[in-house]
N, C-alpha and C positions, 0 to 999 in steps of 0.2 A: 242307570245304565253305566258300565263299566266304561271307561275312557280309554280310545282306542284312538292309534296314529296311523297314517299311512304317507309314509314320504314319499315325494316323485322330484325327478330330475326337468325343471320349465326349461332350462338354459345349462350350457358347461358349467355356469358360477353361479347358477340359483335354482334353489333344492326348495319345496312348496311343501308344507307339515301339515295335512289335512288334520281334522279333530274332530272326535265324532264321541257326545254322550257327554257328562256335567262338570263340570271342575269344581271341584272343592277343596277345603283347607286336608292338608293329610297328604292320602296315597297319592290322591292325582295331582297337584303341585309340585309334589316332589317326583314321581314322573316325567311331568312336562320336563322338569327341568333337567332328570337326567337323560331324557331323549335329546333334549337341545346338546348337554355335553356331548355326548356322542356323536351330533351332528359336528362339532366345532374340532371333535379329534378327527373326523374323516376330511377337516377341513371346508366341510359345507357352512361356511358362515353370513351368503346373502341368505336369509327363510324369508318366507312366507306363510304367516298361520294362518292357515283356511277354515274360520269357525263358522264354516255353513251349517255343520253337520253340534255346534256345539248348543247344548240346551239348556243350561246354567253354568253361571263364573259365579263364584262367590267374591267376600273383597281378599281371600287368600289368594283365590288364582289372576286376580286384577297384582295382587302382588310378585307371584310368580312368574307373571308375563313381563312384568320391571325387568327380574333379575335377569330373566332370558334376554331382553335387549340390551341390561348392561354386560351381558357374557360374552353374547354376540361380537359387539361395540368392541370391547377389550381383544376379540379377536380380529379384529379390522375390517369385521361385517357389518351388518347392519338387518333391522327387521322391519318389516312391514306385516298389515294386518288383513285381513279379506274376508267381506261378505259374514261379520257380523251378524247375529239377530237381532232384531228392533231393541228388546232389554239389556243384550248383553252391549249393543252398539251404547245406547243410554248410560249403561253403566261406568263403560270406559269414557267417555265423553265426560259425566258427571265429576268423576274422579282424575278430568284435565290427563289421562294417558293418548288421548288422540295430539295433545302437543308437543309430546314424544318421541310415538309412534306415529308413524301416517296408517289412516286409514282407509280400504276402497272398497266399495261397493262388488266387487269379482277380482278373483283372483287374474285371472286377463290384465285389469287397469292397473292393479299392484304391479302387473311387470313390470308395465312401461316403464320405462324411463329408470328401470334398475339394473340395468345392465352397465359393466366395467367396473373394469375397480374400483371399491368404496363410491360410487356414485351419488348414495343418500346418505352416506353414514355419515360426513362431514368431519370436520377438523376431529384429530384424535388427541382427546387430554395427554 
């Protein structure tokens, strides 16, 4: 299945990046990440990735999820992650990205507590 985005507005300063269908090393890595650019020139830089809808990460797109949070981070936002699948939650977990990233069970609990400026994003190198 083709890898497909659908952004939504949760808050004035937090844009939520649904993702629906497999990530792997190639097209859709480099998608993700030029859809994050384009999030970061519209100045949307709190995300939320919503990987309900996603059905495989390979370790490319564990990589590419990196770079998205240090593009973010550089832009004085920050990322969080939501409602994972059991393997892919595993996966990020196993390759230590949950220490990161935070990660939550629904996109809802992701808000919380992300709201204002830089909130979770913490001290900026």
């Amino acid at each position: 299945m083709i890898l497909e985005f659908t952004k939504r507005r949760l808050q004035p300063d937090l844009t939520v990046l649904a993702m629906e269908g497999s990530i792997h090393c190639g097209p859709e890595c480099a998608r993700l990440e030029r859809e994050v650019d384009g999030m970061i020139a519209l100045r949307e830089t709190r995300v939320i990735f919503d990987m309900a809808g996603v059905t495989h990460a390979d370790s490319a797109a564990i990589g590419a999820i990196v770079r998205c949070l240090a593009k973010l981070k550089g832009a004085g936002g920050a990322l969080r992650i939501a409602a994972a699948q059991p393997m892919i939650d595993h996966s990020l977990k196993l390759t230590k990205v949950d220490k990161i990233i935070e990660m939550f069970a629904t996109v809802d609990q992701a808000a919380k507590g992300f709201s204002g400026p830089d909130a979770s994003a913490g001290p900026h190198a």
